[in-house]
C-alpha positions as a printed Julia matrix, in Angstrom:
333×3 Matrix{Float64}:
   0.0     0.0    0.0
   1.65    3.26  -1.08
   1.72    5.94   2.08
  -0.16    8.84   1.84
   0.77   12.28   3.46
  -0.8    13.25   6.22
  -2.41   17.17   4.84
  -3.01   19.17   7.82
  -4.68   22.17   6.47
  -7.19   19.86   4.23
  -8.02   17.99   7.62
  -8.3    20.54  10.57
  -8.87   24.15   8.41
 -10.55   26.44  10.46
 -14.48   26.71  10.49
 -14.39   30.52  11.05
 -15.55   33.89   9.76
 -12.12   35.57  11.1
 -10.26   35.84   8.08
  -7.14   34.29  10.19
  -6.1    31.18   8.29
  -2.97   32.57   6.64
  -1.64   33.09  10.9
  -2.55   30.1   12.0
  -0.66   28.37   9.23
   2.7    30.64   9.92
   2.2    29.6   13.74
   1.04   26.35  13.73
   0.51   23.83  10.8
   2.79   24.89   8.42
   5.92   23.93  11.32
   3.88   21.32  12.13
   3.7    20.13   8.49
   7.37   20.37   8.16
   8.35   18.47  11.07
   6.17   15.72   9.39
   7.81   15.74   6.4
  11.57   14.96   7.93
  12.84   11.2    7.42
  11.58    9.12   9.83
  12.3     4.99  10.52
   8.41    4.77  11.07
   8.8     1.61  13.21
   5.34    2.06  14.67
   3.38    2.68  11.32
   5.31   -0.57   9.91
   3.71   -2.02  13.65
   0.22   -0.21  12.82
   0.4    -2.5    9.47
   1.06   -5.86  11.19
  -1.53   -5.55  13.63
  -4.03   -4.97  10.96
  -3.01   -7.92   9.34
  -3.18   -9.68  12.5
  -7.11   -8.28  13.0
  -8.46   -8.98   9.33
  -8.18  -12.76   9.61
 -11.32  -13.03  10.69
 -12.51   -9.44   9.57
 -15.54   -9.36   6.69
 -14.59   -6.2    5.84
 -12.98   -5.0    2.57
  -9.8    -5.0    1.6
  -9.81   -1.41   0.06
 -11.7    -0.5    3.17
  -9.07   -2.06   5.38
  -6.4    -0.23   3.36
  -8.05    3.13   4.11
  -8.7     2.24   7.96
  -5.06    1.43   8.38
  -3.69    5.09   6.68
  -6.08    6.61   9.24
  -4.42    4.82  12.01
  -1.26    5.31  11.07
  -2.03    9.59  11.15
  -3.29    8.91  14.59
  -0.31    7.13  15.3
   2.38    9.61  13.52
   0.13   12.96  15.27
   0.45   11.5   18.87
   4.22   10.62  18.7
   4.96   13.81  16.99
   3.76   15.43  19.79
   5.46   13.24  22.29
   8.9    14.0   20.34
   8.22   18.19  20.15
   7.65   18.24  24.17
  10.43   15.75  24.37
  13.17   18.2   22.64
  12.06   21.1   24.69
  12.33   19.27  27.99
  16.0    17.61  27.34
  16.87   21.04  25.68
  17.53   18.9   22.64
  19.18   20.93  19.24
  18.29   18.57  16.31
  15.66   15.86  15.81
  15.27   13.85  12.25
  18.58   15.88  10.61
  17.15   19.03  11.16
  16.83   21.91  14.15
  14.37   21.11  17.03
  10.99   22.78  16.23
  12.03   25.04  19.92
  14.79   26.08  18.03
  13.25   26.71  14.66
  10.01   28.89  15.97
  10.94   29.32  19.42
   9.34   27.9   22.08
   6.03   29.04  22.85
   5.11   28.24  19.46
   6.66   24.65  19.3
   5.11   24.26  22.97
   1.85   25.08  21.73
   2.03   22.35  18.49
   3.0    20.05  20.92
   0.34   20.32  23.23
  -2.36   20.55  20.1
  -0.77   16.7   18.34
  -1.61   15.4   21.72
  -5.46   15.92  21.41
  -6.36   16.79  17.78
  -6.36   12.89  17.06
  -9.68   12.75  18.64
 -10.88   15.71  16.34
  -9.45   13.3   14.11
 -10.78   10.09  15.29
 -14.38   12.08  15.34
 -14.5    12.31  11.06
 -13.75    8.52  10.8
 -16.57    6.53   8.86
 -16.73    3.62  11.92
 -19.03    2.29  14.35
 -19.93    4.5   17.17
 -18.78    1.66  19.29
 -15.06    1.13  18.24
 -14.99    4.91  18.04
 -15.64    5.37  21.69
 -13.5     2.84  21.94
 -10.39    3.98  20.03
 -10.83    7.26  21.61
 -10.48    5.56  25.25
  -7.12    3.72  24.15
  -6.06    6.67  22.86
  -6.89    8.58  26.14
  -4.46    6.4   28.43
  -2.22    5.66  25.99
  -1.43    9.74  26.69
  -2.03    9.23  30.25
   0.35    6.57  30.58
   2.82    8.1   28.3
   2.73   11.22  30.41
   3.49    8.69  33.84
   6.68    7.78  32.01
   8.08   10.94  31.11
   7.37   12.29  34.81
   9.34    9.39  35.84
  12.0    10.04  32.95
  12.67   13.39  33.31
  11.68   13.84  37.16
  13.87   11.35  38.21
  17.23   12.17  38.46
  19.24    8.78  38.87
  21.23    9.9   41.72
  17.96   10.07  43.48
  17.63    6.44  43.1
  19.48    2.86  45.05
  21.49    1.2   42.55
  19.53   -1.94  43.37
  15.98    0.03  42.14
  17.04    1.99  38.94
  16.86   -1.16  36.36
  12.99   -1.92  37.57
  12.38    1.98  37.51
  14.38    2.44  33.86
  12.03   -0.35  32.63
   9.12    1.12  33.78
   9.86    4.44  32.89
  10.7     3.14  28.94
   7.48    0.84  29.11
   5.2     3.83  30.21
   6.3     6.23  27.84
   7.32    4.03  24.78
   5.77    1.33  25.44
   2.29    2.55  25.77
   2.07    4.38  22.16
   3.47    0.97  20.39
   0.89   -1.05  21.96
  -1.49    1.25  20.64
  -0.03    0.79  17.25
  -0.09   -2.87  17.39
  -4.02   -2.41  18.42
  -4.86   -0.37  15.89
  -6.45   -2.89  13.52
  -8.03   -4.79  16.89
  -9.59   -1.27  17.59
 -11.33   -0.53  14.21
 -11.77   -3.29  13.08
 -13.49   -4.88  16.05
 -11.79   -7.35  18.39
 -12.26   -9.2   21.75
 -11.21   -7.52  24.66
  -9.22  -10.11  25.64
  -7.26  -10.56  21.88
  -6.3    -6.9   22.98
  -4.94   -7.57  25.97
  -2.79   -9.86  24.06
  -1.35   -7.35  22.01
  -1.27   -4.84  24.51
   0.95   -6.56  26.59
   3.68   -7.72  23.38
   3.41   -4.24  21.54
   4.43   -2.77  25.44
   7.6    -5.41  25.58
   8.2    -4.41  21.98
   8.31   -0.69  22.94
  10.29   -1.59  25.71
  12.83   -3.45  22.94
  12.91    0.28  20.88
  13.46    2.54  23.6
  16.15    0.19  24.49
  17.81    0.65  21.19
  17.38    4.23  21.49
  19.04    4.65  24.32
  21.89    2.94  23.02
  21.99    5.12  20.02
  22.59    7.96  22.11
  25.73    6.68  23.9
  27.51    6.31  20.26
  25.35    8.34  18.28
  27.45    7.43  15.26
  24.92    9.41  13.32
  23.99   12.03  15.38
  27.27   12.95  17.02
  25.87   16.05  19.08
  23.08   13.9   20.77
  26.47   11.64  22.3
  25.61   11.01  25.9
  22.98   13.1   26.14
  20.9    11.1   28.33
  24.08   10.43  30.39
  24.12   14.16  31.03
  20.66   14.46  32.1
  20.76   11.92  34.36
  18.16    9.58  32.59
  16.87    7.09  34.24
  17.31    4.49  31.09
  19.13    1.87  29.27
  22.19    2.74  29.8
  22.19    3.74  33.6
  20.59    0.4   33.95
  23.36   -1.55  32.71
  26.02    0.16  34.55
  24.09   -0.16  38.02
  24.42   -4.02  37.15
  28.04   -3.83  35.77
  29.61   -1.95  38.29
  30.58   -2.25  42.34
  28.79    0.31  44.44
  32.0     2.19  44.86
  32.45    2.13  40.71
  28.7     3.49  40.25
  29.3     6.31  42.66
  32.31    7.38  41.03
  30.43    7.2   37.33
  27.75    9.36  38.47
  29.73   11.74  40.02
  31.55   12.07  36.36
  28.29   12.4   34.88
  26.88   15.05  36.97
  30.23   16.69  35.55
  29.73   16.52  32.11
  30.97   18.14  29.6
  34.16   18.84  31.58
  34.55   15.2   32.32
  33.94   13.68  29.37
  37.06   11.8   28.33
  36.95   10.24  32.0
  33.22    8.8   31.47
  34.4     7.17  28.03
  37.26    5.74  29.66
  35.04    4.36  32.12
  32.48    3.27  29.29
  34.85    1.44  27.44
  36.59   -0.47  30.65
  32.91   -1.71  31.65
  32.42   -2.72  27.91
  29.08   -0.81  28.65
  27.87    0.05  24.97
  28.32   -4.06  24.25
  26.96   -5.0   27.39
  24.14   -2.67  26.37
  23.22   -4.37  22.91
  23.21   -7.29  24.14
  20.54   -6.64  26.42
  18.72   -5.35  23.93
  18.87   -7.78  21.22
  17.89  -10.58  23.75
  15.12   -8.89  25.48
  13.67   -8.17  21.59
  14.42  -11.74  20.0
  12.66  -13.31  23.08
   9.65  -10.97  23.11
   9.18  -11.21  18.89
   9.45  -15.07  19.78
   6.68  -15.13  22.67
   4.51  -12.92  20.49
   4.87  -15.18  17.7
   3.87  -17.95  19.05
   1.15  -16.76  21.4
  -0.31  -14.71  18.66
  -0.31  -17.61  16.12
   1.39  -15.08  13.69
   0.88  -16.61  10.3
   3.92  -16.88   7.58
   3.13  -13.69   6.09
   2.68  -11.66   9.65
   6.0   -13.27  10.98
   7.7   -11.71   8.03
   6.4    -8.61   8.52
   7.28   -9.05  12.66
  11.24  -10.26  11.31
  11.23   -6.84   8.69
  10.79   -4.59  11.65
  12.8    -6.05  14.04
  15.66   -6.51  11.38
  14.6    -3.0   10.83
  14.82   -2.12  14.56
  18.38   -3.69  15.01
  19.94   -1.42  11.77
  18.11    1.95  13.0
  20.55    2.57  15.45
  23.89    1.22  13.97
């Protein structure tokens, strides 16, 4: 199925006598537009895909209507995580995002504060114009709801948490929550997509629920350890290692190092940029970036496995599964 744009101003133009269009463009949808329009891997629209195909086994709907259910979805998908990425850059003070300047840095940040804020909720202006059952409206709209809810519990816990707040014996089961909450969360939904509009048992979605959260897990994961070599992206390096994030990486060194060797590695970190040849040197001795993918890469073959097999994934669905995971692995060489 060839993707189609998402058009902003066809979808949400004003309904207004004020003649007012042109400014709200300039401030708002033209940014947001652009921002769209950036490469993107698109991990969770290749997910929004598989769970349709998952959904229309036993679906009597049409294939071309199928086809136009899952574009919608994958909008819903792209508005809500836009959002979540906007707000994201303004509160690590971030500089670039997809090759280009944040959208703080671009329009400054009232504005970019302001389209962050409005891709959070104009899905369910959105979701409101779809041509589906009042019933798996309400009931999109409700997944939708505490998928932001729940996003918005992990990213308190992200960036509210310093890590030198935390035992070294609590901040793995806290980094995994905090990456399941606010990453997880928004792939489930993706994964539930064709469940949701297409009509599914509650219980089928609790299914995929739980494996598209464990598959989130997997990506945030990766992204994490992007950021360590950010090969890339070299002025994102570390950047979560300087905020004191409470994720991936920080995980694996509370398990790698001796009480005394953590100490010392967060006091470097709290130091950072001054001290940054000293936390590579201690990177490297701990093997941490290695120690990090392998994690990773274990904790995602073993959940694509379980999902596989507790989903009955058919031939043509487990391909799809291996293409994003293979697709996964290479995104953050």
């Amino acid at each position: 199925m060839m993707e189609q744009s998402l058009n902003l101003k066809d979808i949400f133009r004003l309904n207004s006598d004020y003649e007012i269009d042109d400014l709200i463009d300039k401030t708002l949808l033209d940014p947001v537009q652009e921002f769209f329009s950036r490469p993107k891997k698109d991990l969770r629209g290749q997910l929004v895909q598989l769970g349709f195909s998952i959904a229309k086994r036993n679906s009597s709907v049409s294939d071309e209507k199928i086809d136009e259910l899952s574009q919608h979805a994958s909008h819903i998908i792209e508005m809500i995580h836009a959002g979540s990425l906007v707000v994201d850059d303004i509160q690590d003070g971030s500089l670039y995002r997809r090759g280009k300047k944040t959208l703080h840095h671009l329009h400054g940040l009232p504005v970019a504060l302001n389209a962050g804020n409005w891709l959070y909720f104009i899905p369910f202006t959105y979701i409101g114009k779809l041509d589906i059952s009042e019933e798996n409206r309400s009931r999109l709209m409700q997944e939708c709801l505490q998928t932001l809810v729940q996003g918005h519990y992990g990213q308190a816990l992200d960036v509210g948490t310093s890590v030198h707040t935390l035992t070294q014996d609590r901040i793995e089961s806290v980094s995994r929550a905090a990456m399941e909450l606010k990453s997880g969360a928004l792939v489930s939904l993706a994964l539930k997509m064709g469940t949701l509009l297409l009509g599914g048992t509650e219980d089928y979605l609790e299914k995929l629920d739980y494996w598209g959260r464990k598959i989130g897990l997997s990506l945030q994961m990766f992204d994490d350890l992007g950021n360590i070599h950010s090969r890339k992206n070299p002025v994102k390096r570390c950047e979560d290692l300087k905020l004191h994030r409470i994720g991936h990486i920080f995980s694996v060194c509370s398990k790698a190092m001796t009480p005394e060797e953590f100490s010392l590695f967060l006091n470097l970190t709290s130091q950072l940029p001054k001290t940054n040849d000293k936390v590579e040197d201690m990177l490297k001795t701990f093997d941490i970036e290695k120690k990090a993918f392998v994690a990773a890469v274990q904790f995602l073959n073993e959940t694509t496995s379980k999902l596989s097999r507790e989903l009955q994934l058919q031939v043509d669905e487990f391909n799809q599964l291996l293409l994003i995971t293979n697709k996964l692995l290479g995104a953050y060489d």
